[in-house]
Structures are given as structure tokens and as C-alpha cells.
N, C-alpha and C positions, 0 to 999 in steps of 0.2 A: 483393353483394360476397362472394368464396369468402372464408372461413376459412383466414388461413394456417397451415399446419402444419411443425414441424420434421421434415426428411427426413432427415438424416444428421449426426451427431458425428463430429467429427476431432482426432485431437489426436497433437504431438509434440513434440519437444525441441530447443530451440538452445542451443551454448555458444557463446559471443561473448569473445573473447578482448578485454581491458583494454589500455589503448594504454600501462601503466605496472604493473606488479605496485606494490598499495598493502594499508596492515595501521592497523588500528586495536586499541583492547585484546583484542578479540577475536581476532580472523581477519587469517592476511595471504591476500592476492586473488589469483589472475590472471588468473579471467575470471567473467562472466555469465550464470547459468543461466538460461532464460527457457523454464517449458513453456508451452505456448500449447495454445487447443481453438479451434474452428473448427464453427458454428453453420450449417446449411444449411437454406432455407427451400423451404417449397412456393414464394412469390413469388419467388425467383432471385435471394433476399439471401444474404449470409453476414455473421454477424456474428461478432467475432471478440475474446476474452479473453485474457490471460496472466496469468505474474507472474515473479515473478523475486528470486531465491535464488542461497546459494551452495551449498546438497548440500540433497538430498531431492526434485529436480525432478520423479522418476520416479515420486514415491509420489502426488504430485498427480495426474501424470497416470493414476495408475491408478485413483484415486479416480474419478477420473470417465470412467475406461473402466468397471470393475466396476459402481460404484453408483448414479450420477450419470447416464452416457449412456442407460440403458434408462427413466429416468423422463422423459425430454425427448421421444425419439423418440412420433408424431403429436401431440404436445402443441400448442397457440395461441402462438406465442413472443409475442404480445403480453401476456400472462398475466405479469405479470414479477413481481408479489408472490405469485400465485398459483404459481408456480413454487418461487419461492426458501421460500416458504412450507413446499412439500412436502417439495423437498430438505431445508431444516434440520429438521424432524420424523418424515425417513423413519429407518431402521435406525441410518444411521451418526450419530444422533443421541446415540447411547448413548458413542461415542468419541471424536465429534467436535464439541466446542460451542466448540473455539479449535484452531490449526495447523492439522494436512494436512485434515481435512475442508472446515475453515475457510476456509482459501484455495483451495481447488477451486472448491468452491460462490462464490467472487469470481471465480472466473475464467472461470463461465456465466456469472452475474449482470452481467459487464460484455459479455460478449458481448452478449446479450440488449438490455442497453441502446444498446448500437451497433448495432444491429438498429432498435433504438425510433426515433432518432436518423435511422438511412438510411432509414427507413418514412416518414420526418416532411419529410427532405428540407430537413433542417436539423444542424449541427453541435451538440453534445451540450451545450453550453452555453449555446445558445438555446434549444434545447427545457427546458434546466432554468429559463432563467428573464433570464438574459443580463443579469448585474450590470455585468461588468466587460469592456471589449474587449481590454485591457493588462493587464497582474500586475508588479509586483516579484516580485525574484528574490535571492534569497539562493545564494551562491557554496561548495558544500560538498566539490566536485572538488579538492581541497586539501589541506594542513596533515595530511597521513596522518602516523602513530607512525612509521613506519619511514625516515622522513627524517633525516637529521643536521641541526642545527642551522641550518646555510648553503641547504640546499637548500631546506629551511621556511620560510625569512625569502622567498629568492628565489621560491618558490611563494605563496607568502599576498601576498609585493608585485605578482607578475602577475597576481593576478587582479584586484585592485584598479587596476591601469593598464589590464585589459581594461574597467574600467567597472561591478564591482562595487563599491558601499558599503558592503555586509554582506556579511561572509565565517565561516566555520567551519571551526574546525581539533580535530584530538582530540587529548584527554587521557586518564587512566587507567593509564597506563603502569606499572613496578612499583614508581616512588620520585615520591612526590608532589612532593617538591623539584623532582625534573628536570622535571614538568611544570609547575612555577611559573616556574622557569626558563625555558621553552620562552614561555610565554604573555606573559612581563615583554620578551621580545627581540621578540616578535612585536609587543605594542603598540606598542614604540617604533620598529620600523621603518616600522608604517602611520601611525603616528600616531593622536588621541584622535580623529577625526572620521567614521571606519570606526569600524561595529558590527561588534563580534568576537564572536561564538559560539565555546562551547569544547562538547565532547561527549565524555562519561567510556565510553559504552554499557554500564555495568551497573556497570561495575566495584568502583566504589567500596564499603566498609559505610559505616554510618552513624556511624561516629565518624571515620572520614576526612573524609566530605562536611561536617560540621559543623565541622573543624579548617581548610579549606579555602574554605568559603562566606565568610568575612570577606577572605581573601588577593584571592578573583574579582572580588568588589567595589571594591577597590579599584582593579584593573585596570577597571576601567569596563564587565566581560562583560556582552553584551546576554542572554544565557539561560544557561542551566547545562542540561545535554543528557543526560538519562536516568541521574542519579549514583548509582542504588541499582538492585537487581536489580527488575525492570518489575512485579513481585505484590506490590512491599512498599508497600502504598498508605500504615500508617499510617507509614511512616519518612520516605516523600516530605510527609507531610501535615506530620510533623514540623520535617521540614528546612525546607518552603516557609514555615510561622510564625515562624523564626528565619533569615531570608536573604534580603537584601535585591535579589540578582540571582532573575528568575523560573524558574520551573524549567519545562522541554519534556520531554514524552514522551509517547509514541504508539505509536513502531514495532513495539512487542513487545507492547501489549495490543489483543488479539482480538477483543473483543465489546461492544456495546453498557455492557452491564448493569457491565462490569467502568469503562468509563470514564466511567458514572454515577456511581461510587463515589469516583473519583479526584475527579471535580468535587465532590462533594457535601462529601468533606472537605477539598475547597482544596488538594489534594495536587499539584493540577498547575495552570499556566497558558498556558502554551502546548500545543493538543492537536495531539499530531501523528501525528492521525489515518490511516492509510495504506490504502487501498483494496484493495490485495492484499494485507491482514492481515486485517482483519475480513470479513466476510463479504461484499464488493464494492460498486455504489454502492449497492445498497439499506438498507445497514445503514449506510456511510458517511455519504448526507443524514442519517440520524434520529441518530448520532452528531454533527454538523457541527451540524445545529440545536441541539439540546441545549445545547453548547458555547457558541455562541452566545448562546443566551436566558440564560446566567451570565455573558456579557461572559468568555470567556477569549476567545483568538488561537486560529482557525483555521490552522495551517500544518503540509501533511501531508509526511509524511517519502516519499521518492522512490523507492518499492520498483518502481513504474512508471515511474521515470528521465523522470518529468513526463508525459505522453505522456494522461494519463488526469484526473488531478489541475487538470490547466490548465482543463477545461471545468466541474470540479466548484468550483473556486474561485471560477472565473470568474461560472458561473451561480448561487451563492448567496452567495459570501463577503460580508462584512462589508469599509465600507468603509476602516477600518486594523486589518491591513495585510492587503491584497488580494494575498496573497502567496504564492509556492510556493517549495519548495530545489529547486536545478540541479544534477545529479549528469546529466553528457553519457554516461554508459553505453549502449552495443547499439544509438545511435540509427541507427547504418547497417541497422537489418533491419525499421525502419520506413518505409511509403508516404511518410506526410507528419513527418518529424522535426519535433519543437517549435523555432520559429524566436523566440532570443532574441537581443539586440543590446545590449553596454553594460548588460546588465543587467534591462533590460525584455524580456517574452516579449507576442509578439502572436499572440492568439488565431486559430488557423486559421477558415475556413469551408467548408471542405469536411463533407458532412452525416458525421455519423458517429459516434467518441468516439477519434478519431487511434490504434485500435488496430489496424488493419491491416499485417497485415506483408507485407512485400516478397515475390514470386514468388522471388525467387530465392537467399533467405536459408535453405534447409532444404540446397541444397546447398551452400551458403558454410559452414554451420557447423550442420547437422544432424549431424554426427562418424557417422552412418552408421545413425542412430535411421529405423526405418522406419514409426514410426509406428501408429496404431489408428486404425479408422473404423466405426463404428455406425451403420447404415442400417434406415428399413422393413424390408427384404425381411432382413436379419439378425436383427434382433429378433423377426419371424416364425417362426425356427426357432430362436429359445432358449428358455433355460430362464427367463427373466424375463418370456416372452411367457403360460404362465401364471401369472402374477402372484408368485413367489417371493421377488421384491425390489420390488412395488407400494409407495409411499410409502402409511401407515396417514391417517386422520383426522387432521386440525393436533395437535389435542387431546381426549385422551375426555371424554367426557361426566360431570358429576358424578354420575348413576344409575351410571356405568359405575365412577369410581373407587371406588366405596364398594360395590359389587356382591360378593359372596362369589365366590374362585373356580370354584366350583359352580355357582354361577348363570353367569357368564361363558360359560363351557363350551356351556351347552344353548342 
């Protein structure tokens, strides 16, 4: 059997316009960044990555035009630890151990595995391991800051008559009242028998969230959604020993080793893990198990608008809650959109990881980006062809770290 090799990197930029301009405490929206890279095989695959953001699309993908695509070109794509290995230890190791490097490197890394996936001649969820055919779905298309009052009751009751029983709405706003407010009108118009998620996204300090954790309780809130700035493990660890709703967060922390730390001091219970945050699925599963073997909730936040998530939940989750959030964003510039009903998403089979996009989505909303392509015969006449940006050894050697730099030298 030949050796397959990667022949060509591609990579460009879609904006996907929102069917509703929506604002949380952060950001108000009105559309979908999504860069995407494009994996070409010697075998006449393409396996194919994104993510998706609202500003900074451009610096992902330059990351992996500049540093990224010259370490892949003739490489095994089946190598996929051995890959992701090199990338996180090459140069941009020094800059990049969370953000733009961080989600580049996720967004080979899934390529790759959708590569693994179509090699396998299996959907990405079988090849992981095929726990689940069906997911719950939590309803987070919703309850956005910039609603008035009447429009938020009528928003959080449709989605609950579309057939969600868990739904999320945000809070964080500049007057915690009005979002007590906001949350006491919403329960009583779902009623006590919908699980209501609320989501602060950073906003909060810590002497709000702890004024405010006895008020959510009472309201019967199924999670409390990232109520402190995402690096303050010991205030979350804090808060979670004094609050009787669990606390979610994921979306903003990057790397393994940092939601080791959250787990180790109970700082969080629901991980919500996101696959184009951390460094894609490889760091994803070893995140996800971890999680797991301490009994927290697997349920990752939908920075892939599900599309990615459904096969990774599906192939290892735990059997409650076998669950992902539904945020319907950009699904028009995907092949196969995730197909959910009333709430439940059934797992496609088509072989792959459902990240393939549409032929015809660069001119729908490429806004006129023409894109980078990285080929053998390009790489042949650069400057990384002799070796200027070669990813180094994983790690030196300990002769080498304790080596004087004199010695090194010779």
C-alpha cells in the first residue's frame, strides 16, 4: 500500500450573515466568521477544518498559511498525533499555547481527523467509538441581552413549543436586578418543568456572583454559565463550594492543562469543552475523558454550531447527559447540516466529521477573500523548503537542557 501524503493547504474565509442581529454581555452580532483550511491528499481525499469567531478570522488563517501549512505539505496525514505533536512544539510554541495559534492548530487537527473518518469509510463517531446514535439538545438560539422583555418571554416560549425542554438565556447585563428581573418573568412563563440555563459570559466579579447565586437557586437555574472572567479558577472554585446551582464553563479556556486545574479544584461542573478552542479533537478526547473520570457533564459549547461536537459526544459521552447546545448558525455552507427534531439530533452516517462545506458557499459569502493554497511544487521554491520554519524535536533532551551554551553550539 503507497504512503499517503498531503499535497496541498487551502485555506479561506466565510462571513455568514445571522437571520437576527443578537448581543450578549459582551458583543452584539450580525454575522458568522468562519475560517476554514482544506487538507488535500495524495489518496483524492480532502479533509476539511474551521472555526468560527466574531473578528480575528484572518490571523487563524494566516497562522496556518505562514507556519502551519509548510509543516504538513509531503507529511502521512494519517500521523495525527504525530502531526499535532509537531505543530504544538514548533516556533509558534513560544506565542501560542492558548488563542490564534490554538485554534489553528484545531482547525488542521479536525481536518485531519475527517480525513481519518473518510480513510475509515465510517462517520467520525463510529470510528471514535459509537456510544450514542441520538443526543439531547439544549436550545441556546435564544434569550439574547438585546431583547425587551416581551420579545424574550415570546423567544424562550418558541422554543420550548419547538420541542425543547432545556433552554438558555443570558444574563450579565449592567444592573443585576433587571437581570433577576428578566429570569423571574421567564420562569413563569415556561413554567417549573423546563430546565432554564442562564449565561453571565465573564461578566460578573466575584462579589456579584456570590450576591446573586442564592437569587438563581431559587429560580430552580439548571447551570450558572461562565459568571467570572474564564482564568479565575480559584473565584470559580470559590463560588462553586458556596452555590447550590453548578457552574458551566469551557468556551474561553484553551488547553488541557488549564481545565485540569479547574477540575482538580472543583472550580467547575459542567465542561464545556469546545473543539475549536482548544487545540481540536486531539486535545478535546484527552480533555473529555479527564472530565469524565471526575464525573463532571461533558457538554461543549457550540463554537462549531454542532457540526463537529455531535460525533465527538456521540462517540465517547457519558450516558447522562449525552448532550450538546444547538446554536443553528452558518448551517447553510455545510454538506450535511446536523439534523435535529423537537430537540433530539440524530447522528448522521455519512463517513467523515460533517465538516465539509458546500461548493458553493465561498461565493455566497467569501465577501471577495481569495484565499491561500500551499502545494508540493510551492514549497519546493520557499524559503521553509530549507528548513527555516522545520518544527524542532517534541522535546530536548535532558543532556541537552542542562548542556552549557557552549556546548550546544559545537
Amino acid at each position: 500500500m503507497t504512503q499517503p501524503k498531503i499535497e496541498r493547504v487551502e485555506t479561506y474565509l466565510l462571513w455568514v450573515p445571522l437571520s437576527r442581529p443578537v448581543a450578549d454581555s459582551i458583543y452584539y452580532r450580525t454575522h458568522w466568521h468562519v475560517p476554514v483550511v482544506e487538507i488535500y491528499t495524495s489518496e483524492g481525499l480532502v479533509g476539511t477544518g474551521y472555526s468560527g469567531l466574531w473578528a480575528g478570522e484572518d490571523l487563524l488563517s494566516q497562522t496556518i498559511e505562514r507556519y502551519i501549512a509548510p509543516l504538513l505539505i509531503g507529511r502521512d496525514p494519517r500521523d495525527i498525533h504525530k502531526l499535532w505533536t509537531d505543530i504544538y512544539w514548533s516556533p509558534l510554541h513560544w506565542v501560542g499555547r492558548a488563542g490564534v495559534a490554538h485554534m489553528a492548530l484545531s482547525m488542521v487537527d479536525v481536518a485531519l481527523w475527517d480525513l481519518a473518518a473518510q480513510r475509515a469509510e465510517l462517520p467520525l463517531w463510529r470510528l471514535l467509538g459509537a456510544r450514542h446514535s441520538q443526543l439531547q439538545t439544549y436550545n441556546t438560539d435564544g434569550g439574547w441581552l438585546n431583547f425587551d422583555l416581551n420579545t424574550l418571554i415570546e423567544d424562550m416560549s418558541g422554543m420550548v413549543e419547538a420541542g425543547w425542554n432545556r433552554v438558555k438565556m443570558k444574563i450579565g447585563g449592567p444592573d443585576p436586578l433587571i437581570d433577576l428581573r428578566r429570569m423571574k418573568e421567564v420562569r413563569q412563563a415556561l413554567g417549573w418543568d423546563i430546565t432554564l440555563m442562564v449565561d453571565v459570559n465573564q461578566k460578573w466579579d466575584r462579589i456579584t456572583a456570590q450576591l446573586m447565586a442564592p437569587r438563581l437557586s431559587e429560580l430552580g437555574i439548571g447551570w450558572l454559565e461562565e459568571p467570572l472572567h474564564p482564568d479565575d479558577i480559584i473565584g470559580h472554585a470559590q463560588l462553586a463550594a458556596n452555590c447550590s446551582v453548578p457552574i458551566a464553563l469551557g468556551e474561553n479556556v484553551y488547553n488541557l492543562e488549564t481545565f485540569a486545574a479547574f477540575i482538580e479544584m472543583k472550580a467547575v461542573d459542567i465542561v464545556q469543552v469546545d473543539v475549536t478552542r482548544v487545540a481540536g479533537i486531539t486535545e478535546w478526547l484527552r480533555i473529555a475523558h479527564l472530565a469524565q473520570s471526575q464525573s463532571n457533564w461533558v457538554v461543549p459549547h457550540a463554537g462549531d454550531m454542532c457540526q463537529i461536537h455531535q460525533h465527538l459526544v456521540a462517540g465517547i459521552g457519558a450516558d447522562k447527559p449525552a448532550m450538546i447546545e444547538y446554536l443553528p448558525w452558518a448551517t447553510e455552507i455545510f454538506e450535511e447540516p446536523v439534523k435535529v427534531e423537537r430537540g433530539i439530533l440524530t447522528l448522521p452516517e455519512t463517513p467523515g466529521a460533517s465538516s465539509r462545506i458546500r461548493s458553493d458557499a465561498r461565493a455566497r459569502f467569501g465577501n471577495g477573500d481569495s484565499g491561500f493554497t500551499m502545494s508540493v511544487a510551492k514549497m519546493a521554491g520557499s524559503a521553509y523548503a530549507a528548513g527555516v520554519n522545520q518544527a524542532p524535536d517534541p522535546k530536548p533532551s535532558s543532556s541537552d537542557m542542562f548542556r552549557p551554551p557552549s556546548d550546544k553550539a559545537q
